[in-house]
C-alpha positions in Angstrom: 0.0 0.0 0.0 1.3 3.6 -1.0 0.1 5.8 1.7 0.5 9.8 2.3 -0.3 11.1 5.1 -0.6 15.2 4.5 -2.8 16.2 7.4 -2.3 19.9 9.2 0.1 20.8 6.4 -0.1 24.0 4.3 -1.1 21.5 0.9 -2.9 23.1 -1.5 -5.4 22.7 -4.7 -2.2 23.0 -6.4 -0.6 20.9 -4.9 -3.3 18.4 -4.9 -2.7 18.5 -8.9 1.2 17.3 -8.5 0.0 14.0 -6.3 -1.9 13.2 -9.5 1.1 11.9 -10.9 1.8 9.1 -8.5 -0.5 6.5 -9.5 0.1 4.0 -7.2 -0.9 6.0 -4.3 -4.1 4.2 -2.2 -4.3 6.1 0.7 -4.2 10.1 1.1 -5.1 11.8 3.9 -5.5 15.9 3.8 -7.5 16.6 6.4 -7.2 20.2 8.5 -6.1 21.6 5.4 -7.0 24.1 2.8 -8.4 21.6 0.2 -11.2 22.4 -2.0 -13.2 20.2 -4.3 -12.0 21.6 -7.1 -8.8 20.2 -5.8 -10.0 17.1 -6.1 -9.9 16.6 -10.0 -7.3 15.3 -10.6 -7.1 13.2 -7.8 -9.7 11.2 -10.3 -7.4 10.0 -12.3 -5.7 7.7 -9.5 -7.0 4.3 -10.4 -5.8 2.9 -6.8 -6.7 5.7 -4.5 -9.2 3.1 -1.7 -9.1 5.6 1.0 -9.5 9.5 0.8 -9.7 11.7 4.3 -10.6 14.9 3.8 -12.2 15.6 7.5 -12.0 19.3 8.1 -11.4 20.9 5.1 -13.1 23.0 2.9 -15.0 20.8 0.9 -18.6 21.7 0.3 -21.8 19.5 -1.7 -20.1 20.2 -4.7 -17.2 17.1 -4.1 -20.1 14.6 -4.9 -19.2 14.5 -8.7 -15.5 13.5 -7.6 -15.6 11.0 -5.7 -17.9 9.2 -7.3 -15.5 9.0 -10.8 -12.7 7.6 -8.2 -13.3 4.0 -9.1 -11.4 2.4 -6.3 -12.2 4.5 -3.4 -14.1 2.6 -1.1 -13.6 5.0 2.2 -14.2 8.6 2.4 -14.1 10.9 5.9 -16.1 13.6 5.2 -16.6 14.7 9.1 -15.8 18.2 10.1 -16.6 19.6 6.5 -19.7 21.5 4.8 -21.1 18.2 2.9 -24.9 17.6 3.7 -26.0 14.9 4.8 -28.3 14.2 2.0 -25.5 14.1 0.0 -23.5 12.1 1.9 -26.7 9.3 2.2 -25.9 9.7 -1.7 -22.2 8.7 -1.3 -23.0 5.9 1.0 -24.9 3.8 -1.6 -21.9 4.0 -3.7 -18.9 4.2 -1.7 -18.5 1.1 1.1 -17.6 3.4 3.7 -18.5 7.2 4.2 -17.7 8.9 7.6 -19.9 12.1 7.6 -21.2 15.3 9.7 
């Protein structure tokens, strides 16, 4: 397993664009940063990535449409974040495990 963790660090959306490039990565953890969803893009294109935190950042409803085109991620953390809990019911009947406000 390729794991990184990243939480309390000054990463950005930026920098979120560079981890991209290392495919083989299945766990990430950003949480307590400054993360957005639009960060998350790119991260779609890791066809490993199983576990995503992203507690307490500033992720709103609109990371729905990510995570669900990450076709391995079967945990997300979601706590601590502006994500409604209708839409993380949504995310639970696709993704195994959601952790949510």
């Amino acid at each position: 397993m390729e794991s990184l963790y990243l939480d309390g660090t000054s990463i950005t959306d930026a920098g979120l664009r560079r981890l991209s490039q290392l495919k083989t990565r299945t766990i990430l953890h950003v949480s307590r940063t400054t993360v957005t969803a639009a960060g998350l893009e790119p991260l779609v294109d890791l066809p490993r990535l199983e576990c995503l935190d992203l507690s307490h950042t500033r992720v709103g409803d609109d990371v729905e449409a990510a995570l669900l085109r990450m076709p391995a991620l079967q945990h997300v953390d979601l706590r601590g974040t502006a994500v409604s809990p209708e839409v993380v019911e949504r995310l639970r009947q696709k993704i195994a495990e959601v952790d949510g406000p």
